[in-house]
Structures are given as C-alpha cells and as structure tokens.
LOVOLO-703908 format. One record per residue (C-alpha): x, y, z; residue number from 1; residue in one letter. Coordinates in nm, 3 decimals, always signed. Layout:
REM residues N
       u       v       w  nr rest
       X       Y       Z NUM    A
...
***
This chain:
REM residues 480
       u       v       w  nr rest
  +1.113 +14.585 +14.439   1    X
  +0.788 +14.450 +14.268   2    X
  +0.822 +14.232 +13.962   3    X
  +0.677 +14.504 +13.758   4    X
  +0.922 +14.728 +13.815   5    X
  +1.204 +14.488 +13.688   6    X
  +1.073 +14.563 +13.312   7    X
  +0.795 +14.503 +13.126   8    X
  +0.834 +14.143 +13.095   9    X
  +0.634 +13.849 +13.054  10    X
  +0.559 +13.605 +13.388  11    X
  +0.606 +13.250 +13.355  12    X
  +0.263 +13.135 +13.403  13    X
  +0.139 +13.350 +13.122  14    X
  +0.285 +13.081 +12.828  15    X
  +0.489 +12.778 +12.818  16    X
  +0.852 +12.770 +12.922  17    X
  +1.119 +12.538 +12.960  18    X
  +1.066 +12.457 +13.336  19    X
  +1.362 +12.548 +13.628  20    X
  +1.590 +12.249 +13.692  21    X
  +1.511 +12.149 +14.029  22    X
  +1.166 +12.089 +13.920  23    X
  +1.226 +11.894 +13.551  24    X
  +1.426 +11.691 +13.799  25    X
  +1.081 +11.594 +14.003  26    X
  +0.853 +11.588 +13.675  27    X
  +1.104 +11.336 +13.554  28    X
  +1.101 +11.134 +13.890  29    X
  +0.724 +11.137 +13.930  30    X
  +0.644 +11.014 +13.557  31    X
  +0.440 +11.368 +13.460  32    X
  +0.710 +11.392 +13.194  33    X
  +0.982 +11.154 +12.994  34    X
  +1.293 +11.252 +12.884  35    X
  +1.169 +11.228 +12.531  36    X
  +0.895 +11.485 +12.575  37    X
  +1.144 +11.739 +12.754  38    X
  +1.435 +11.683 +12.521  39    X
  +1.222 +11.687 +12.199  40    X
  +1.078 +12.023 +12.303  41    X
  +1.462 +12.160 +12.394  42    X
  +1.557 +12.058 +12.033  43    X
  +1.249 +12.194 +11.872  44    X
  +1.264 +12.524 +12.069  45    X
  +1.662 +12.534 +11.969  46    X
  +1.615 +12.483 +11.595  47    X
  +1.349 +12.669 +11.565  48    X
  +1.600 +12.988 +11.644  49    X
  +1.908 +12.909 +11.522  50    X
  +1.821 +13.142 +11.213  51    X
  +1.771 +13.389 +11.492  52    X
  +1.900 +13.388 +11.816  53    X
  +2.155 +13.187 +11.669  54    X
  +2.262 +13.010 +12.061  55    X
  +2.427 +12.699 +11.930  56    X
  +2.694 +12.551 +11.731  57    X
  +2.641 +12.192 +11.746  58    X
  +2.265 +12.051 +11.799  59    X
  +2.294 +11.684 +11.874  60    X
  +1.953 +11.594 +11.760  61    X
  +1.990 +11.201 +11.724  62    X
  +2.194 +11.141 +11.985  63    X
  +2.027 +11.358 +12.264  64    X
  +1.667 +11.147 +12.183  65    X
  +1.853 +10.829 +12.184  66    X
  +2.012 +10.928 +12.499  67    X
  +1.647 +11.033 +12.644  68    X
  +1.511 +10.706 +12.521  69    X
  +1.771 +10.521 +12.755  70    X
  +1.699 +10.740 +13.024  71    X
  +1.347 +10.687 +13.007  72    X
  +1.424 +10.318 +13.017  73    X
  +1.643 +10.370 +13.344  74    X
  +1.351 +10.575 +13.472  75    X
  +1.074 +10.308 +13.454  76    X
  +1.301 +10.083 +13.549  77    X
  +1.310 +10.302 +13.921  78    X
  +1.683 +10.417 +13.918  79    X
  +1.730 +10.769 +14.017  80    X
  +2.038 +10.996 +13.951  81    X
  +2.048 +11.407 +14.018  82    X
  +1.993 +11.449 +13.614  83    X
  +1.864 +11.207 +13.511  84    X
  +1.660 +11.265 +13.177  85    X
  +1.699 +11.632 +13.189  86    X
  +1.850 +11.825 +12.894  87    X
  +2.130 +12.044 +12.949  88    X
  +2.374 +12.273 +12.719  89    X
  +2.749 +12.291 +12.780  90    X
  +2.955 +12.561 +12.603  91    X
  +3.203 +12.506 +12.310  92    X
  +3.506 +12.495 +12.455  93    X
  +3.461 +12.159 +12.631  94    X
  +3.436 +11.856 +12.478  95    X
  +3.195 +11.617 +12.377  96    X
  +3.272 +11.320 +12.291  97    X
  +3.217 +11.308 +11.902  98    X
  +3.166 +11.634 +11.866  99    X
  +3.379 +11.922 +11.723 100    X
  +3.515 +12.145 +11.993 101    X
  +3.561 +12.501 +11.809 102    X
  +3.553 +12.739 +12.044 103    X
  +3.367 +12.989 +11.837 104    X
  +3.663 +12.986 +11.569 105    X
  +3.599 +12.882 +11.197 106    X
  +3.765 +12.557 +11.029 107    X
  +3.679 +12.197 +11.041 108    X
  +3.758 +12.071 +11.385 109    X
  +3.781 +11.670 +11.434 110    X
  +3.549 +11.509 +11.665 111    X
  +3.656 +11.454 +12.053 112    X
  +3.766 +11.135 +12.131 113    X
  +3.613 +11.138 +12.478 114    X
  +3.394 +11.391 +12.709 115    X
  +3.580 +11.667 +12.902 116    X
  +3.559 +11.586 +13.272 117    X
  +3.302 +11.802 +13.344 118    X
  +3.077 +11.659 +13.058 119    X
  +3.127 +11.351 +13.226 120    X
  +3.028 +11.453 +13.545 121    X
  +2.704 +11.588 +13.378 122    X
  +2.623 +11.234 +13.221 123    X
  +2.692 +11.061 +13.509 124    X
  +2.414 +11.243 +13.646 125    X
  +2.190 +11.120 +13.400 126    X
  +2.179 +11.478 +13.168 127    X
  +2.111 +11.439 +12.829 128    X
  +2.347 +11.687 +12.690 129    X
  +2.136 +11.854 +12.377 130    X
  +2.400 +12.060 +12.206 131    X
  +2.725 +12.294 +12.253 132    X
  +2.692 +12.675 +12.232 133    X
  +2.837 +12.953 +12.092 134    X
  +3.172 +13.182 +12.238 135    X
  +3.362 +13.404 +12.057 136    X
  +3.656 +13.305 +11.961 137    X
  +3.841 +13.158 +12.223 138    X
  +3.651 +13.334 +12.456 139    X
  +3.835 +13.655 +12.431 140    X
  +3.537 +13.874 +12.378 141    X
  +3.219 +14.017 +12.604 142    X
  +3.036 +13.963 +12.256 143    X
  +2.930 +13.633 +12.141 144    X
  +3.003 +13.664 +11.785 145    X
  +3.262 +13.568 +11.485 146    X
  +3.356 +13.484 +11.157 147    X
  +3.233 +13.104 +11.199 148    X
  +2.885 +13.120 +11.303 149    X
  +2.812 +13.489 +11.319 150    X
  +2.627 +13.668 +11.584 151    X
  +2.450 +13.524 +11.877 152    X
  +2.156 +13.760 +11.985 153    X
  +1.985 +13.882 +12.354 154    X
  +1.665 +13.738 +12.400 155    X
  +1.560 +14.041 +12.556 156    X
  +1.653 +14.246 +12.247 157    X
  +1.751 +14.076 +11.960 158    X
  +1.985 +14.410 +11.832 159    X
  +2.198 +14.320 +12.105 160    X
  +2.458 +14.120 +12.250 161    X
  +2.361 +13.851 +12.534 162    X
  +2.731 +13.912 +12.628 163    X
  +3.017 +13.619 +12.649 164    X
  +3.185 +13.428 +12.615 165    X
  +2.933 +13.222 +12.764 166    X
  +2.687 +13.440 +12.564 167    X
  +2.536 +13.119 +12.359 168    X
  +2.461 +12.967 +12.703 169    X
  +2.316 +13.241 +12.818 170    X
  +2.065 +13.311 +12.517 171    X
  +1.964 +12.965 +12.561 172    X
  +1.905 +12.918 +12.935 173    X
  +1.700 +13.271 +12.927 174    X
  +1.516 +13.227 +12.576 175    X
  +1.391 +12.901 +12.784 176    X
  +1.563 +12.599 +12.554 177    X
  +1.701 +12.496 +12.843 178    X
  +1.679 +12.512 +13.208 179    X
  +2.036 +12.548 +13.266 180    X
  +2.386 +12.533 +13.108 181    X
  +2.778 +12.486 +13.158 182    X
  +2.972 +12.830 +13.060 183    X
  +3.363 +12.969 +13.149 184    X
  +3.471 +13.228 +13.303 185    X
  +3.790 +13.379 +13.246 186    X
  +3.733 +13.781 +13.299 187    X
  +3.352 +13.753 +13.376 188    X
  +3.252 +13.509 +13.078 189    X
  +2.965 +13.378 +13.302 190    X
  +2.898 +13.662 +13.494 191    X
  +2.883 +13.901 +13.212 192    X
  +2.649 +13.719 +12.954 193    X
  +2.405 +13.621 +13.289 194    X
  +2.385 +14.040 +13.387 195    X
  +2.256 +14.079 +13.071 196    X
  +2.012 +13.835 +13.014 197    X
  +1.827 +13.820 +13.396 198    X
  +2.039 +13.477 +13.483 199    X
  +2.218 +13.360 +13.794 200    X
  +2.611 +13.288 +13.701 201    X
  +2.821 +13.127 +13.934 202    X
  +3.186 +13.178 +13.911 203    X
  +3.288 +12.904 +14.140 204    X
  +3.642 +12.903 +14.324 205    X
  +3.930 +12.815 +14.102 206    X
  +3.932 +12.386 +14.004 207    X
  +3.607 +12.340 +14.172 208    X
  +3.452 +12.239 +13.851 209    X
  +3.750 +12.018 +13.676 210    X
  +3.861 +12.185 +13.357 211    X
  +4.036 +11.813 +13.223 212    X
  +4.160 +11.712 +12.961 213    X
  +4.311 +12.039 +13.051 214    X
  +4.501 +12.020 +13.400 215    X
  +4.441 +12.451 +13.384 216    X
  +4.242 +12.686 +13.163 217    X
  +4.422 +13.012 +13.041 218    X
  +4.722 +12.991 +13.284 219    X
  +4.452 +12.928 +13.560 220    X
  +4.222 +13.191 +13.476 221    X
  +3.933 +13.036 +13.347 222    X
  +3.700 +12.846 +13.559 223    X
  +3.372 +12.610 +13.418 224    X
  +3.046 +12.760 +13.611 225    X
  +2.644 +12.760 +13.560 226    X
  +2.385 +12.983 +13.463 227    X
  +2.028 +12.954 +13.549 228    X
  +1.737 +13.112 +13.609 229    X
  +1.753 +13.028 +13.960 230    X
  +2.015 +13.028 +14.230 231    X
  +1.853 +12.699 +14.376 232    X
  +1.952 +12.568 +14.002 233    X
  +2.258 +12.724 +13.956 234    X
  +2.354 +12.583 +14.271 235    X
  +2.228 +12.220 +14.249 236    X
  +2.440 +12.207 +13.894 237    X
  +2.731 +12.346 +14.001 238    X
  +2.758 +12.031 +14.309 239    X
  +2.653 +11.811 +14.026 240    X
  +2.973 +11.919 +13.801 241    X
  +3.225 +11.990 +14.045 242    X
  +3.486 +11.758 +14.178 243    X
  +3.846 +11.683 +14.004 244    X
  +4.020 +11.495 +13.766 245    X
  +4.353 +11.318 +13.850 246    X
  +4.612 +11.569 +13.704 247    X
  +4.409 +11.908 +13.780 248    X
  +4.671 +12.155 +13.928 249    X
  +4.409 +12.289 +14.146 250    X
  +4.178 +12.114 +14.393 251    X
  +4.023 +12.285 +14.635 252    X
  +3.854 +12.082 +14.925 253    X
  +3.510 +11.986 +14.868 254    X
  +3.192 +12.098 +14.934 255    X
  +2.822 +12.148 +14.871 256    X
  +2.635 +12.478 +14.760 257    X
  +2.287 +12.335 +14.752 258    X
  +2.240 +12.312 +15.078 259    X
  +2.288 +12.693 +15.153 260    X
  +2.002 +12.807 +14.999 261    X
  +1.739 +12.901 +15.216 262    X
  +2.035 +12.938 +15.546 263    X
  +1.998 +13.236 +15.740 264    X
  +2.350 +13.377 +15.676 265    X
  +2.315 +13.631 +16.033 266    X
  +2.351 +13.989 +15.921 267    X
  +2.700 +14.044 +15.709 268    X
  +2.925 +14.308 +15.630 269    X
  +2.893 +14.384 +15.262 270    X
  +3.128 +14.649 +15.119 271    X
  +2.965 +14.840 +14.810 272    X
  +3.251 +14.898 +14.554 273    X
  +3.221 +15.022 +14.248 274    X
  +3.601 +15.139 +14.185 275    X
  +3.744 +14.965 +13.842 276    X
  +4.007 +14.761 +13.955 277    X
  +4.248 +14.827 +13.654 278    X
  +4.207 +14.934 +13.298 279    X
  +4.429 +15.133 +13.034 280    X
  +4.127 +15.283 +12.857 281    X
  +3.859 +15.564 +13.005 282    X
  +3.581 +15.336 +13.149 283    X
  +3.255 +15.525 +13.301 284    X
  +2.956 +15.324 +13.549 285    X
  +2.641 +15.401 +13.332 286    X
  +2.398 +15.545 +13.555 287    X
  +2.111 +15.292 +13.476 288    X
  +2.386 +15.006 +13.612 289    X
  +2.446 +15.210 +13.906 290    X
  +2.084 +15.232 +14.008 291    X
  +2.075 +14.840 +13.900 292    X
  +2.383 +14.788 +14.215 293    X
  +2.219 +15.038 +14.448 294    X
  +1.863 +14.883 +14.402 295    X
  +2.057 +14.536 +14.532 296    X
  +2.269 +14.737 +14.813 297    X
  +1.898 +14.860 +14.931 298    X
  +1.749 +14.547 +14.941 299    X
  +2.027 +14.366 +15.100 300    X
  +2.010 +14.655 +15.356 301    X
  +1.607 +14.582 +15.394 302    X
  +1.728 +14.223 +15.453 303    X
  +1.918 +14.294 +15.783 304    X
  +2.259 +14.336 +15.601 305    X
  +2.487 +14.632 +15.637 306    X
  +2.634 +14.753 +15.329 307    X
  +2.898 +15.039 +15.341 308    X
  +3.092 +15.178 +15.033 309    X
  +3.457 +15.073 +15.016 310    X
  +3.650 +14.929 +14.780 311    X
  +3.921 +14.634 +14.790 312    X
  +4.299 +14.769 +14.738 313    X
  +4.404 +14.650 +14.397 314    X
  +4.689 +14.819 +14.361 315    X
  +4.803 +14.992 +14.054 316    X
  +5.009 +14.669 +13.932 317    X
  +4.694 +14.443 +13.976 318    X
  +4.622 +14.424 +13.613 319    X
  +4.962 +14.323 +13.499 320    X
  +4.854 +14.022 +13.666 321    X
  +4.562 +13.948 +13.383 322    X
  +4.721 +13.975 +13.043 323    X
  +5.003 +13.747 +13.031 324    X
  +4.819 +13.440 +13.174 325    X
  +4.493 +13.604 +12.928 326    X
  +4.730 +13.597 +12.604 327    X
  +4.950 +13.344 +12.646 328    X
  +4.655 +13.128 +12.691 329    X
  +4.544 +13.250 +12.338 330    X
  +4.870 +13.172 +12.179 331    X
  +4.805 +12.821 +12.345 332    X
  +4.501 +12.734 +12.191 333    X
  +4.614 +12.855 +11.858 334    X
  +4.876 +12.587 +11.822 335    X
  +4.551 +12.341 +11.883 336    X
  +4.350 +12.500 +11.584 337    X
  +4.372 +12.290 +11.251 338    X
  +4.414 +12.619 +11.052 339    X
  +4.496 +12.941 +11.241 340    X
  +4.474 +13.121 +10.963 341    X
  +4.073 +13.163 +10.939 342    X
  +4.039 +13.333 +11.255 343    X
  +3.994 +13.685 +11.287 344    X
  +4.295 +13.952 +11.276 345    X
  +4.244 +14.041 +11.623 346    X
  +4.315 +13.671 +11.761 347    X
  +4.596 +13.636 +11.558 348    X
  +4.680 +13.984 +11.675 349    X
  +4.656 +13.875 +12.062 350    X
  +4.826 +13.554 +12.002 351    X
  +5.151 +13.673 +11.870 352    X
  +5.144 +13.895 +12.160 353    X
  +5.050 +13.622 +12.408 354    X
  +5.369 +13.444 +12.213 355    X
  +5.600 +13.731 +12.361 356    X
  +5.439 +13.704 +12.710 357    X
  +5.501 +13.335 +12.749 358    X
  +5.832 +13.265 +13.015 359    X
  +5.910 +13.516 +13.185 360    X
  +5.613 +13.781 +13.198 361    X
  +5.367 +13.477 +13.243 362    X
  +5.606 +13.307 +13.583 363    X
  +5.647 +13.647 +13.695 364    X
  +5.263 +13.750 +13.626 365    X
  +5.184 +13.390 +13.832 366    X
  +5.444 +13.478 +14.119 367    X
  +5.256 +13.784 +14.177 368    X
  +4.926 +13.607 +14.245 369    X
  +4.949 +13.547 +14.608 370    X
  +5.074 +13.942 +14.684 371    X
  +4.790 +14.044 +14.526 372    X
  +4.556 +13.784 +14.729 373    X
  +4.738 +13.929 +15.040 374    X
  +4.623 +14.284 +14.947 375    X
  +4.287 +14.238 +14.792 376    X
  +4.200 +13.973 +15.032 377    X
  +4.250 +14.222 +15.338 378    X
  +3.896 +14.382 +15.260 379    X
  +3.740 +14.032 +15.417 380    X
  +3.909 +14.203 +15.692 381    X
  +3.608 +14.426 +15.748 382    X
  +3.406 +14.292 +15.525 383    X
  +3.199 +13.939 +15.443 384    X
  +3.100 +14.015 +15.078 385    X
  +3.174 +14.262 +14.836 386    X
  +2.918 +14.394 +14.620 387    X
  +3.002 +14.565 +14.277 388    X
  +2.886 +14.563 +13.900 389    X
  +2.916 +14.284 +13.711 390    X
  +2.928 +14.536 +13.442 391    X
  +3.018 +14.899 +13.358 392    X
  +2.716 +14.908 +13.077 393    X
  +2.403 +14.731 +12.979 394    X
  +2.406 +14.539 +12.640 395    X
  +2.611 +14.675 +12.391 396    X
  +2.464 +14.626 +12.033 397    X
  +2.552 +14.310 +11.872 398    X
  +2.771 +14.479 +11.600 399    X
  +2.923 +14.727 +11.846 400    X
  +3.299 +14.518 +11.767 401    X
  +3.257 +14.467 +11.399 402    X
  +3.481 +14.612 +11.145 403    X
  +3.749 +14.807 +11.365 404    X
  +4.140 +14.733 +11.488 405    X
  +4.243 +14.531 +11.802 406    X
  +4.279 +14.864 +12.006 407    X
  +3.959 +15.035 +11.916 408    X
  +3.846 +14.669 +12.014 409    X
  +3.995 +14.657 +12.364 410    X
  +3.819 +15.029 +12.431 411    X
  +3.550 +14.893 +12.379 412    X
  +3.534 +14.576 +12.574 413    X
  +3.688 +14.752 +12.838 414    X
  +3.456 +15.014 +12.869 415    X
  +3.129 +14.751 +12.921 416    X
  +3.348 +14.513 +13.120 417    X
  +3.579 +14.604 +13.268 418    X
  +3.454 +14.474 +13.657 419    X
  +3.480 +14.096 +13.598 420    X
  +3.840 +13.960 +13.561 421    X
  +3.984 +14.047 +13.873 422    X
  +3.836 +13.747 +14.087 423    X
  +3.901 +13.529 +13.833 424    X
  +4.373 +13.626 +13.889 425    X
  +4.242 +13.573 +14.256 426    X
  +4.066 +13.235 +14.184 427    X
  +3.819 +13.308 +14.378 428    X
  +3.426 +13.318 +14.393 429    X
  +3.154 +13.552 +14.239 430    X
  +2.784 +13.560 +14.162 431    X
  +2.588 +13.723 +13.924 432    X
  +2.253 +13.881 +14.036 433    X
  +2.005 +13.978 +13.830 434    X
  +1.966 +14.391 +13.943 435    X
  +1.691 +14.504 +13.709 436    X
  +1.649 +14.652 +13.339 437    X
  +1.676 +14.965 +13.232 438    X
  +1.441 +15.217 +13.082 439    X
  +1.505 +15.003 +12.732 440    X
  +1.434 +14.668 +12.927 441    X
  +1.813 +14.538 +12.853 442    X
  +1.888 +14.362 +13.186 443    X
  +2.176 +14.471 +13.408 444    X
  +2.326 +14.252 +13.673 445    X
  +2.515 +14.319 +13.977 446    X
  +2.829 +14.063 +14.179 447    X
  +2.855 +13.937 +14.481 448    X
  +3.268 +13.842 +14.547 449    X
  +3.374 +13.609 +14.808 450    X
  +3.690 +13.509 +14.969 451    X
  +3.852 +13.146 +14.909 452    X
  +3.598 +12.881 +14.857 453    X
  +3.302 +13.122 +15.019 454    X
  +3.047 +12.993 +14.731 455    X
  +2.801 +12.864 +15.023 456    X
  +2.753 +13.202 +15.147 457    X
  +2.766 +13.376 +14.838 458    X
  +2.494 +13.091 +14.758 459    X
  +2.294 +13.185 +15.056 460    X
  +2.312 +13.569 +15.021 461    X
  +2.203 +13.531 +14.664 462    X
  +1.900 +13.321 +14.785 463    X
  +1.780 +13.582 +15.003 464    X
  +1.772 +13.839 +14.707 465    X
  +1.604 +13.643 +14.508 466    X
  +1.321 +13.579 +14.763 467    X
  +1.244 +13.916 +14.749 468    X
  +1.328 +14.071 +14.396 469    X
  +1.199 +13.732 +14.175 470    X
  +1.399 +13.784 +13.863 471    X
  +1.272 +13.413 +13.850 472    X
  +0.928 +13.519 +13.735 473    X
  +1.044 +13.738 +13.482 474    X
  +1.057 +13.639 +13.085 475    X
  +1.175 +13.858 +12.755 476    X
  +0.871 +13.854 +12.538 477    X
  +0.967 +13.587 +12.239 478    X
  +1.080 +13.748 +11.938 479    X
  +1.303 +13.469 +11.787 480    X
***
C-alpha cells in the first residue's frame, strides 16, 4: 500500500512538524536544538488550539520552560539521559506534582502533592512534561468529552471524536504538539483514540508501566501505555516508563521493547478474528474498518506471515468478567472527587451501580480471570498473534453521546468499540496499527494481541508493517 492511498494527507516534509521522538532525542544531544526552542514551540502549538482542538486541561507554561532551561544547562554541561530536554504530555488521570488531577470531571481539584510513578519515571529521563490532557470522565467513554472542559476534537476532522479516553493525548501527539504522550487503557483507551487518529498505541502487559500512587487501576483493568507516531517511539517510551513501584500488586518481569524493532520475527501464525468477544447491544464491523484489517492481514501475508481466520474462544460468560472491576472502579474514584455532584448523570448513574457490584460480583468477577486466560489463551495454541479491529467503526461525531440516557449511551459506545476491553480482563498485550482512512479520510486502525508479556514481538511485527505501509509520513491537513 502506497502512502497515497492511505488518504489524502499531507507528508511531513511538506511543512513543519513536531519531530518523532527518537530523533528530538539526537537534535537535543547534538546541540541543533535546546530544550527551550522545542518546548516553546510545544506550548505555542498547544495554546494556539485549545479554542479548537481543545487537547489539554492543564498547560504548564512556566514550569515546562523553567524545566527546559535546566535541561539545557544539564545538556551543555555533557550529561545525557533517554529524555532529556524533550517535551512530553501525560494524560489526566496521573498526577503531577502541583497540578490538579481531574480526570476529565468538573470541580476544583487540589494540587498533587507528588508525581505519579510513572511521571517520575518520565522526569527521571530528563522529559519536560508540558501539560496533562483531556479524558472523559473517568475514562468511561470512547469520546473525549464532558461537562468540564467540553469536547476534544480529531485532527483529521475536527466534527469528530479523536476517541478516548486517551483521546486528548491522541489529538496532541497527531496534531504534532508533541512527539509522544502517556495515555490508559482500560477497554481500549489507548488503542481506540490511536485507530482513529493514524497513531501507534501500546497496551503494554498488565503493571508493566507502574500505575502508583495507585497499587491497581480499575480493579486491574487499566494499564498506563504510549502513543506515537512511530512504533520505534512508542516503543523507546514505553522502556523509558515502565518498571514498578514498591506496593504495585502486579509486576511482571522485566524487559525491553526497543530493541525488537527492526528483529526478523521468522514467519508467524497470525489468526484474523474479527468475532466481538461480548456485548449486550447489536454491534456491526463497518465495511470501511474491515477493508482497514484485511489491507493489514494482506500485507502481513506479503511479509512472509500466514494469517488464517479464527477467532479466540471467549465464552459467553467472558464479559461478566469486565463490568464489575469497570464500575466498581467508578464508584472508587467518586469517593476521591471533591464534589460528586457536578459530574454528569451517567457517572453518577454507573457509580451507584459499580456501588452494588463491589464484594461479591467484583471477587467473583476477579476469580474468574485465570479460567478465562485458560480458554482465550488456548488460541496461542495455534497461533502467535491475533489480528482484529481495534474498532467496530471509524470516528463517531464528536456530539454522537450528547443529550441522551445511560443506555442509549452504552449502544452507542458499544457499537464503535466494542473490540478493545477484552485484553485488558486478560492483562495482557495489544497494539494499535494504523490500517488506513476511509473514503472520508477518518483513520481506522487495526490490533495486534499477544499472549503474557509478548510486547517484543508484538513490537517487532508492528515494525515490519510500518516499513512497508508508512503511516509515519502521513499528516491531517491543519485546521485548528
């Protein structure tokens, strides 16, 4: 697949962009650029849209150029970290330390104390963290919008929805602000926002990327992961913010993701499914995302790979799995809010009905996690990879959840995504492709699903797609 038949986009080289990670890292190193420059031009390019695209809820302005000042200083002075100058955006549900973390609900939040773990990780590094963007509240929704900082918009259309909850992230890694960003994922909230704004999302295996001051996210559900424009990126961030915190309930054993890109991964098994794996409302694959997963199934075929349709056995109990670690996990961070009552009907809604669900629906929803491992897991039987949508529909319009009840609501989020959250009651890794546009040029984006701790091949595989499709070189055409 060329480039131009991806959309009618603009390349890279045609106007000025925010440049990939990997090499703002080296422009850093070498002295072509300060930290100054880069982060001045993130902050200019971010406030220059907020009326618009509308990414971010805090912009740390003074402290992000007096952070790039000291890096600068630790730069002449010859010291070298991973990050070290670069600006980067983390989502607003971690914290930062004085900063308010909202997580896309309205009120007047105090500031943190201290960073989140992650956050930590990132300024150890040397980042220079620039601001904190926009989720729905409490991530609940595939559409980043709300009642405390309104609607976040695609680049690639600004009439719809970059997705979420990791939608504010998303905007601003592909609107170019940024060359890469810290999201969550708890049903697809990286995965979802980076099919539909040409990104690379890593959901990484459950605890790889610490989740402290919480010891779990959402009853383990929700993992921290990055989007980027390029899976070398999104891979050298995610080695840069993984590793635990004393007191995380999950720590998988180490390792590295950089390092697989560009390793011949042999020819694998992939199994092409596109079966739902639960969902009470009608959902239906919309052909343009189909073509989207096919057009990656051919080209992994092209690259020595055989893919065959079949689908993992979720059973029909799978999704009972989801909802009471999902809700109760709602009803927890409602007791953290300094007023509930601002939020929106439909999270006070879920949270009385995560209230019912905690005890003995959410230990017995928990118990069944390892049967459900067993069963799902036995496609890696056949099978290396699995290959599916990373969602049913392309962008839905930004206002497509406005103004209606919590069960028109679900039918609709469950009709666009309903493919993401079943990795994340495995805990275990996925990646977001970019799999073309459709006819409207609203990007689509396809998954590849490992087994436990298999990001270095999902890595890998993702590599080799991207050496031959280029989303990379592919830009929405600036509106905002």
């Amino acid at each position: 697949m060329s480039t131009e038949q991806l959309g009618s986009e603009q390349r890279s080289e045609d106007r000025e962009w925010a440049p990939g990670l990997a090499d703002q890292v080296k422009a850093l190193a070498s002295g072509v650029t300060t930290s100054v420059e880069e982060t001045r031009v993130a902050l200019d390019r971010i406030e220059a849209s907020q009326s618009t695209l509308n990414a971010f809820k805090v912009v740390r302005r003074s402290k992000a150029l007096a952070e790039a000042e000291e890096a600068d200083r630790r730069l002449a002075a010859g010291e070298r970290l991973p990050l070290l100058g670069v600006p980067i955006a983390v989502k607003d549900d971690v914290d930062v330390a004085g900063e308010p973390t909202a997580f896309g609900c309205p009120g007047d939040f105090p500031p943190a104390a201290r960073d989140a773990e992650v956050v930590r990780r990132l300024r150890a590094a040397g980042a220079v963290i620039v601001g904190k963007t926009n989720s729905p509240e409490l991530g609940q929704w595939p559409f980043t919008s709300g009642p405390g900082f309104g609607w976040t918009r695609n680049p690639w259309n600004g009439d719809h929805t970059p997705g979420g909850s990791s939608g504010g992230a998303a905007a601003a890694v592909s609107a170019g602000m940024v060359s890469a960003a810290i999201g969550s994922d708890g049903a697809g909230s990286v995965r979802i926002p980076a099919a539909w704004t040409n990104l690379v999302g890593i959901k990484p295996q459950r605890g790889r990327i610490s989740t402290w001051p919480a010891a779990e996210a959402f009853n383990g559900l929700t993992v921290n992961g990055p989007l980027a424009r390029t899976v070398a990126d999104a891979a050298l961030l995610l080695d840069i913010a993984s590793g635990p915190h004393e007191g995380d309930l999950h720590t998988p054993a180490p390792l590295t993701v950089s390092d697989a890109v560009g390793r011949d991964t042999g020819s694998l098994r992939i199994a092409l499914s596109l079966r739902v794996p639960f969902t009470p409302t009608p959902t239906n694959l919309h052909p343009e995302v189909r073509r989207g997963v096919y057009r990656i199934a051919d080209a992994l075929r092209n690259l020595g790979h055989r893919v065959v349709v079949d689908d993992p056995n979720y059973g029909i109990a799978f999704g009972l799995g989801f909802l009471p670690r999902s809700l109760a996990g709602v009803d927890d961070w409602m007791q953290k809010l300094p007023n509930p009552s601002l939020v929106d009907p439909r999270t006070k809604s879920n949270a009385r009905t995560g209230r019912k669900l905690q005890g003995l629906p959410l230990r017995a929803a928990r118990a069944a996690e390892r049967r459900a491992q067993k069963r799902v897991g036995a496609i890696f039987d056949k099978y290396d990879v699995v290959l599916a949508p990373s969602t049913a529909t392309p962008p839905p319009r930004v206002d497509a959840m406005d103004g209606i009840g919590a069960w028109e609501t679900d039918k609709v989020i469950t009709a666009a995504c309903p493919y993401g959250w079943a990795w994340n009651v495995l805990g275990w890794p996925s990646v977001n492709v970019p799999a073309g546009f459709t006819s409207d040029n609203l990007p689509v984006g396809a998954q590849l699903m490992g087994h436990d701790s298999a990001e270095p091949l999902l890595v890998s595989l993702a590599a080799q797609l991207e050496s031959v499709l280029r989303w990379d070189r592919v830009r929405p055409e600036p509106w905002w």
